[in-house]
Each structure stands twice: as structure tokens, then as C-alpha cells.
Phi, psi and omega in degrees: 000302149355301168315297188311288181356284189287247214341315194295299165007278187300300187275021155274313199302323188281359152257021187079027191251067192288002186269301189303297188292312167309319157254058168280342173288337188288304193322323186289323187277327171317311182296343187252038193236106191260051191243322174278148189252158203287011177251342163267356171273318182307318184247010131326309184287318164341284177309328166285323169322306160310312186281350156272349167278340183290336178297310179314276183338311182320280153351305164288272189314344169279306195278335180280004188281313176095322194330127184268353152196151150293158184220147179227134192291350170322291182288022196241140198239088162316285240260012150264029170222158188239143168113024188155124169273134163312308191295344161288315169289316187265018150260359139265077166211029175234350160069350164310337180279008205263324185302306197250019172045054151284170162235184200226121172250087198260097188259141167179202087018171166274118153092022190263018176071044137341279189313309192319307184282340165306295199307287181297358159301314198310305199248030167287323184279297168345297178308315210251033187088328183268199186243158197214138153249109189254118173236144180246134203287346162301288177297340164289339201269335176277340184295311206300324212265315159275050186283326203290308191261343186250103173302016215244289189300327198306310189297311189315297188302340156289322169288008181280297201312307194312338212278143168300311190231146168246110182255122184232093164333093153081042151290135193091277195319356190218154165273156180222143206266220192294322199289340164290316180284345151271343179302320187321299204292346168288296173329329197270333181259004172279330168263359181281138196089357202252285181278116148311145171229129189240092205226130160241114164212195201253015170237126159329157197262018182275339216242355184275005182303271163354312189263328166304331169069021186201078216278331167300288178315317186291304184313270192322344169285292146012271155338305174297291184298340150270013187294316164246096193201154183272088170239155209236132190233140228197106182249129139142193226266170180316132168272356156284339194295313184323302199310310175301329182319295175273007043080256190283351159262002179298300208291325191293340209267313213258350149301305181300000000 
């Protein structure tokens, strides 16, 4: 039996049927329930196959995503902010706009959870099959300007093009000089239509002439990303300031 075992082994593995074979000991035993019929044992073997391979993908895909920490929109506090709603997010948490290569635009401030919320779009739309790329645009901009010499940035930027969502971190923040804002601005008409898009930053897109250093180029850029787009414009108070805020009223509360 033993013998058997190992042989079966071997010819899962040489068709890829690495699910099967990884619980092949649940299977054997599963079988031996002679109550069950050989069409409900096939497709107990079927079904594991499926849900590891849908598990790996997961698995992959969670990790080519970059995301620099989870986030859950669970946890996210709507009701200290004005420009976005519960009821806003969870009519994109059906993901059509993903379907349909829209973008999602989050403007606001520092610390008003720009980020929290892209990171938990990003990774719902994982969970939920498609592929996400998360870049903070200070590094997308070192990928884009070395892709040419570094294999390393070529791949990451071939999983971008590839990518369903494109999440783009913290625009504004850093100056970029013309030749990073035309590789942006190449990246950006390569996805448009192709691709979802996700952009936070902390200027408004009146103000982005300036930071692009090309007032023609920006307006085309623009153009694209707003053609098809959600935007949330995200007022109210820092939620590090809040924290601290409160912080320094605890010893007066627990003085009192």
C-alpha cells in the first residue's frame, strides 16, 4: 500500500496536481468510508485541487500586491470625516469599477486615511480574484526611471501593466523633476482604459501643474484619469492629531 502510495504521489506531482497530493492521506482515508460513492470521492478529489490552487493564487497574489501593511475598511472611522461615506465605499466593494478600468481618487490632507482606504480597496479586490499592484510614487518613479537597467524594476513594472488595480501612494509629496513626470505620465496613458487606478494624494489636481513642472502633459494626464473616476475629496481632523489629542486628555480625565 505504502508502494502504491508513493507511486500515486509521483504522478500527481508530474501532472501538477499539487492539491491533491498535498492531502492525499485526508483522500485515502475519505475513501474508505464505503457508504460514499466513487463519484462523490472524485469529486472530494476535484474540489481539493481546486480550493489549493485558488488558495496559492491568493497567496501569490497577496504577496505581488506590496501592500505595506493590512487595513480593513471595517476599521476605518467615516464619521470623523466630511467628503466620504460608508455608504460610498461599499458601492465600490462590488468592484465594477474594476470591471470597467475605472479610477478611484482620494485628495485630502495628511492623515486623514487616504492610504487606510486604497490598502483595503487593494486588498478586497485580491480576496475577490483580481490582481493589485500598491506603489507609493516616490518608488514607483525609481522603478519607472530604472526598468531600462534593473531586472528587477522591469518585472515589477510588467506586473503593474498586467495588473487589474494599480494603487498609486502619496502623489505630492515628494517634487519630481520633468523627465519623472513624463515616465508618470507614459505609465499612466499605457493604463488608461486597460487598467484600474487608485491615486492618493495630498493636492488637488488644480495644483498639480506645479508639482509636474509641465502644464500641457499634466492636463493630459488628467484628462485620462479623470475620464472615468470616483472622487473623494477628504476633509476633517488628522486622525494622528485625534489620537494624540486624546492621548493628553487621558491623565487630566483619570486626575479628575
Amino acid at each position: 500500500m505504502n508502494e502504491l502510495v508513493r507511486q500515486t504521489s509521483s504522478l500527481l506531482k508530474s501532472l501538477n496536481l499539487k492539491g491533491i497530493d498535498r492531502h492525499l492521506d485526508e483522500l485515502i482515508e475519505g475513501c474508505e468510508d464505503t457508504s460514499r460513492s466513487p463519484l462523490a470521492f472524485l469529486h472530494d478529489v476535484l474540489t481539493t485541487e481546486v480550493s489549493d490552487r485558488k488558495d496559492r493564487r491568493l497567496r501569490r497574489n497577496l504577496a505581488a500586491a506590496h501592500f505595506p501593511v493590512e487595513k480593513r475598511l471595517e476599521t476605518f472611522g467615516f464619521e470623523r470625516l466630511s467628503g466620504i461615506t460608508e455608504t460610498d465605499m461599499t458601492a465600490l466593494r462590488d468592484f465594477r469599477w474594476i470591471d470597467k478600468n475605472e479610477n478611484i481618487l482620494f485628495f485630502g490632507p495628511p492623515g486623514l486615511g487616504k492610504t487606510h482606504l486604497s490598502i483595503a480597496l487593494g486588498l478586497e479586490a485580491v480576496h475577490a480574484g483580481y490582481t493589485v499592484c500598491f506603489e507609493r510614487m516616490s518608488n514607483l518613479v525609481k522603478l519607472l526611471k530604472t526598468s531600462e537597467i534593473q531586472r528587477a524594476s522591469a518585472f515589477r513594472i510588467r506586473r503593474i501593466l498586467s495588473s487589474h488595480v494599480l494603487i498609486i501612494d502619496e502623489i505630492g509629496y515628494i517634487p519630481i523633476d520633468r523627465k519623472e513626470a513624463n515616465l508618470f505620465f507614459n505609465l499612466v496613458s499605457e493604463l488608461y482604459e486597460r487598467s484600474a487606478i487608485i491615486v492618493t494624494s495630498n493636492k488637488h489636481f488644480d495644483a498639480w501643474s506645479e508639482m509636474m513642472g509641465d502644464e500641457i502633459m499634466t492636463t493630459a494626464m488628467l484628462d485620462r484619469l479623470l475620464h472615468h473616476a470616483h472622487i473623494f475629496s477628504l476633509s476633517g481632523e488628522s486622525y494622528r492629531l485625534e489620537s494624540q489629542r486624546k492621548e493628553n486628555e487621558m491623565p487630566a480625565l483619570t486626575n479628575g
